[in-house]
Backbone as a ProteinNet text record, in pm:
[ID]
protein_1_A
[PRIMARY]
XXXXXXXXXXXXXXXXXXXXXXXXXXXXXXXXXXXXXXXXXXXXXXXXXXXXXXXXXXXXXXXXXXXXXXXXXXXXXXXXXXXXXXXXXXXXXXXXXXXXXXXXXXXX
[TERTIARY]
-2555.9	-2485.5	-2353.1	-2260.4	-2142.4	-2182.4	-2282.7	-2302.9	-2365.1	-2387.1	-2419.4	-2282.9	-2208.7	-2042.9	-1958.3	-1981	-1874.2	-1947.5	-2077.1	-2136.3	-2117.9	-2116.4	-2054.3	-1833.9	-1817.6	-1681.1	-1654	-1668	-1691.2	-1741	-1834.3	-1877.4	-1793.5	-1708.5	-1612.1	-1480	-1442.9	-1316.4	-1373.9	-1440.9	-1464.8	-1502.3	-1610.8	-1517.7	-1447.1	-1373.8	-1256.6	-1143.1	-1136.5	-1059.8	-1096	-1215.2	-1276.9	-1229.3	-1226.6	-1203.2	-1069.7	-972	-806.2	-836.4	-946	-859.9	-889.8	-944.7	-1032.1	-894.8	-879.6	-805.1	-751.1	-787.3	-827.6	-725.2	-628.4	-613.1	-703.3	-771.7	-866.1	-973.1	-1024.4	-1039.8	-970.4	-885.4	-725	-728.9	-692.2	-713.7	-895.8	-989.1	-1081	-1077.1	-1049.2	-1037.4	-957.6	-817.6	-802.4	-791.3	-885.4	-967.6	-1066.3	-1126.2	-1243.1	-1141.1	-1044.7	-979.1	-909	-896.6	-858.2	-970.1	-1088	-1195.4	-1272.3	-1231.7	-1282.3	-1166.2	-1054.8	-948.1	-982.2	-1026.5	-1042.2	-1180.5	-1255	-1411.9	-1396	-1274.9	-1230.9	-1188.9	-1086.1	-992.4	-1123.8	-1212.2	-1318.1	-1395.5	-1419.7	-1548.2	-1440	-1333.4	-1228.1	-1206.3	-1210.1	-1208.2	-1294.8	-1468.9	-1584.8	-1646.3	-1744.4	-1877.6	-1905.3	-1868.8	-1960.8	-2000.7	-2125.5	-2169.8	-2189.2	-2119	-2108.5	-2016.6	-1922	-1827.4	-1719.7	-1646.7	-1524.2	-1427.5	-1334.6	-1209.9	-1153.2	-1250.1	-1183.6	-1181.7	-1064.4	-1036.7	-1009	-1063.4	-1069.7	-959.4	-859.2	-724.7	-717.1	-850	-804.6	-825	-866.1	-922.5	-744.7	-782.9	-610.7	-659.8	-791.2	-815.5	-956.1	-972	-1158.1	-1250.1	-1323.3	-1407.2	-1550.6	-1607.3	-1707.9	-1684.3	-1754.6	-1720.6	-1697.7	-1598.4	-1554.6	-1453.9	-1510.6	-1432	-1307.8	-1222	-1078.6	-1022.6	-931.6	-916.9	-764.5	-711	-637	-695.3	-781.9	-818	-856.3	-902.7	-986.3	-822.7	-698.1	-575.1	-554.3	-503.2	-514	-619.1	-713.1	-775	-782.9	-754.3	-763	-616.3	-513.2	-362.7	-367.5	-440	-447.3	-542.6	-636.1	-735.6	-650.2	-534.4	-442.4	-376.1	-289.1	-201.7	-211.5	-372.8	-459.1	-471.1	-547.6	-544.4	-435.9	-346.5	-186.5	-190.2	-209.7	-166.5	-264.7	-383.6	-507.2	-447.8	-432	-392.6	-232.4	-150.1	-73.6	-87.8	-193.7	-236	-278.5	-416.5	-453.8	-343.8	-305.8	-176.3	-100.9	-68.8	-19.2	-94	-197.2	-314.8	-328.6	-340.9	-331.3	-244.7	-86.6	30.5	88.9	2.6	8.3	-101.5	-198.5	-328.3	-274.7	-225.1	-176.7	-41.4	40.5	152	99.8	-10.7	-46.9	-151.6	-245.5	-374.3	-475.8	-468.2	-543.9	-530.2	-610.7	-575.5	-567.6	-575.8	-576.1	-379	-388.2	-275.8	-196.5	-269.9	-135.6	-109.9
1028.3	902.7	900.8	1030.3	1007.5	1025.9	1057.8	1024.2	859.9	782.4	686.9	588.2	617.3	590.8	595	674.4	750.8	683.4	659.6	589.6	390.4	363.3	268.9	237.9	340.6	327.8	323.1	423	431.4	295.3	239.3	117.7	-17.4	10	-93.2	-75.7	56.9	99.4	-17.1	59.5	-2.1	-137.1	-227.5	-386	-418.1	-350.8	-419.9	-382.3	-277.5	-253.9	-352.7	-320.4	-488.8	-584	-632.5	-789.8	-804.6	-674.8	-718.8	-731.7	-634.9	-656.9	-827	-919.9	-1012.3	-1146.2	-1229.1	-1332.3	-1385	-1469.2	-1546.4	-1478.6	-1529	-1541.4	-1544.1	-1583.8	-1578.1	-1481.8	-1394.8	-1287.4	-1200.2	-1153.8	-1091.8	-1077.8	-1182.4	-1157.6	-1130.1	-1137.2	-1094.3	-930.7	-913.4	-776.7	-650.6	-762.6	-641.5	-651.4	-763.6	-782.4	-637.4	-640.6	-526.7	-377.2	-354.7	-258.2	-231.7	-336.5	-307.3	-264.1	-318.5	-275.8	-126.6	-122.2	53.7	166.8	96.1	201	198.5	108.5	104	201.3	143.9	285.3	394.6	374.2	555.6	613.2	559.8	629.6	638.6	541.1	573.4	690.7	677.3	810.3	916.1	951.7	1077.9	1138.6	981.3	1052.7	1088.4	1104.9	1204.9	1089.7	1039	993.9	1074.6	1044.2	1097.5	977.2	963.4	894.5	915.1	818.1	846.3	960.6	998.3	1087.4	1083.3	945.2	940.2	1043.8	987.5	1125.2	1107.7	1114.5	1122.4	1212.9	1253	1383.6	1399	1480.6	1469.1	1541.7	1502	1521.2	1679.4	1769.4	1946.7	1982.3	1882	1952.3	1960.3	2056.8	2072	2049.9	2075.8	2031	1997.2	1878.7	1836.4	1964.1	1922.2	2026.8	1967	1985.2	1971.6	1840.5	1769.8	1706.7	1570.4	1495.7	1358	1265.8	1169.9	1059.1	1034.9	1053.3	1043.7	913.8	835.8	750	717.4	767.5	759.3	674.8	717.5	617.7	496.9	477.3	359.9	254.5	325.9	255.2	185.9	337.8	252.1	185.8	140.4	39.7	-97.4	-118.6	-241	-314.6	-191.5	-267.1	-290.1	-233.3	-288.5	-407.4	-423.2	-526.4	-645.1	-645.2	-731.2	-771.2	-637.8	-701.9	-713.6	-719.3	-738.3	-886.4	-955.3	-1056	-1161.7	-1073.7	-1202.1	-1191.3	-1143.4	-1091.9	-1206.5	-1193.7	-1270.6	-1402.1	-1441.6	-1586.7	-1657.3	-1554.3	-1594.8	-1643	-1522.2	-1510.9	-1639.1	-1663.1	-1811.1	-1928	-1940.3	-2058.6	-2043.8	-1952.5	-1876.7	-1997.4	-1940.1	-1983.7	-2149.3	-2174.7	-2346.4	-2414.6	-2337.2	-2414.9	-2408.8	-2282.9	-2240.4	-2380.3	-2382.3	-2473.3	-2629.7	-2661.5	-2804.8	-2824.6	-2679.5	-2723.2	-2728.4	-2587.8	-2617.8	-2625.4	-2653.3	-2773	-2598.9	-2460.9	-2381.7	-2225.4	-2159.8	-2026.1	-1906.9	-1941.1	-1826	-1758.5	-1619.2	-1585.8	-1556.2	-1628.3	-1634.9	-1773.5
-805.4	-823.4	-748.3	-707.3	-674.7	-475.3	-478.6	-331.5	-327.5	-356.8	-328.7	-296.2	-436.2	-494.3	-376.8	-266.4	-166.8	-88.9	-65.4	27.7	87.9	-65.4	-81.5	-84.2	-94.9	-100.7	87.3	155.1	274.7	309	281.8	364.8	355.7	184.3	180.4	255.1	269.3	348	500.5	561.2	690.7	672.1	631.1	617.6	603	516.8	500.5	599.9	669.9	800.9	917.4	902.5	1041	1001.4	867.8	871	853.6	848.9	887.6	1019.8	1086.6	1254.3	1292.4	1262	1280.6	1316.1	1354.3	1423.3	1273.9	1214.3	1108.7	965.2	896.9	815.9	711	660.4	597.5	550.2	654.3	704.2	651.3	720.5	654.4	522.4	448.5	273	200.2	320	255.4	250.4	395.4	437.6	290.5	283.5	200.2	24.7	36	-114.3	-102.2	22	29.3	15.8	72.4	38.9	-57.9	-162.8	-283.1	-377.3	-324.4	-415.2	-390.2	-303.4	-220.4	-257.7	-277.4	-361.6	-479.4	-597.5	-709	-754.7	-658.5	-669.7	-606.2	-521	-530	-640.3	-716.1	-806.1	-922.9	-938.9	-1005.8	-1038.6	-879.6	-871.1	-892.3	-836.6	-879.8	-1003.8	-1101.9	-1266.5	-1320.4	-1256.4	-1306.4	-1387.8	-1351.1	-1408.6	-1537.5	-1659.3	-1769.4	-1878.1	-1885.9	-1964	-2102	-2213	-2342.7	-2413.5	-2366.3	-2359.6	-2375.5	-2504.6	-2516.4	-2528.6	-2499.7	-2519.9	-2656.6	-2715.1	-2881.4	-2956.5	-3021.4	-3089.1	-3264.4	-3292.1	-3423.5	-3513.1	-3633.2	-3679.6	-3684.6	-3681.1	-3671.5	-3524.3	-3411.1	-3338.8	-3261.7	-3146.9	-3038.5	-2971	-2856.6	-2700	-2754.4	-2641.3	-2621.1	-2567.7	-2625.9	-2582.9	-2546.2	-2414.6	-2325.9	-2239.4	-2146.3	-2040.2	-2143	-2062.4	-2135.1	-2063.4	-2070.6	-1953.4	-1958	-1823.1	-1816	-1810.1	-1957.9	-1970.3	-1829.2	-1818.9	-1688.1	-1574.3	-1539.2	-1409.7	-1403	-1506.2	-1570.4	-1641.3	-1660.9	-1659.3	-1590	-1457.2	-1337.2	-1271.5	-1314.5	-1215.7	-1263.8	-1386.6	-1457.3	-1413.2	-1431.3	-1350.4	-1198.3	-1145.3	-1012.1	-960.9	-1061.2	-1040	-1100.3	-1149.6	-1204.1	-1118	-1039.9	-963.8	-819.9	-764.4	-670.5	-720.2	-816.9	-807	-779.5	-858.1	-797.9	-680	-617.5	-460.7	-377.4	-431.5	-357.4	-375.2	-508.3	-557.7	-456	-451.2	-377.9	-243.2	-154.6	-50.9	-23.7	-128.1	-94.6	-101.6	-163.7	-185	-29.1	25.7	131.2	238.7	195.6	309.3	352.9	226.8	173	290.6	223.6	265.9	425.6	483.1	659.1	686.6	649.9	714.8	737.1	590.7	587.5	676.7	731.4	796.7	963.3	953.7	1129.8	1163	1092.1	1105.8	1154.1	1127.9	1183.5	1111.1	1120.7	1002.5	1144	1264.9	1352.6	1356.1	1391.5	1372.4	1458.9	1583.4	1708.8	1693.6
[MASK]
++++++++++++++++++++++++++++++++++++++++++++++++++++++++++++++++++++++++++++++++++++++++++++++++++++++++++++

């Protein structure tokens, strides 16, 4: 599963690098919609795939014991899928207010 994960993360890195290089505004904020989402299934796959494996500890226990999902990454990705979306939302508004002033989304 974590080769497929990397396979797909890899394939989003590189769209989303092409579609910054691309003329188009538009483009541009897709591009690094795709690179926000290829960082987020990185930091994913990094905190270990375990299925059914809360990190929950019981009032005698001191350390977990056997494999169990790292609530850390899964923090960070919900705050960044947050403050990725402001970013997009702005972007578009961005986008809106360039088009209606010069009738075109190219960036020369």
């Amino acid at each position: 599963m974590e080769v497929e994960l990397a396979v797909v993360v890899g394939v989003l890195y590189a769209a989303g690098f092409y579609m910054i290089m691309r003329r188009s505004i538009v483009r541009l904020i897709l591009g690094l919609a795709l690179l926000g989402h290829a960082a987020n299934l990185l930091i994913f796959v990094m905190g270990r795939l375990v299925r059914g494996s809360p990190p929950v500890m019981e009032l005698q226990e001191v350390r977990l014991s056997g494999p169990f999902a790292d609530p850390i990454p899964e923090a960070l990705i919900l705050t960044a899928i947050v403050i990725g979306f402001g970013i997009q939302a702005f972007a578009i508004v961005l986008i809106k207010r360039t088009h209606r002033l010069v009738g075109m989304d190219n960036l020369d």
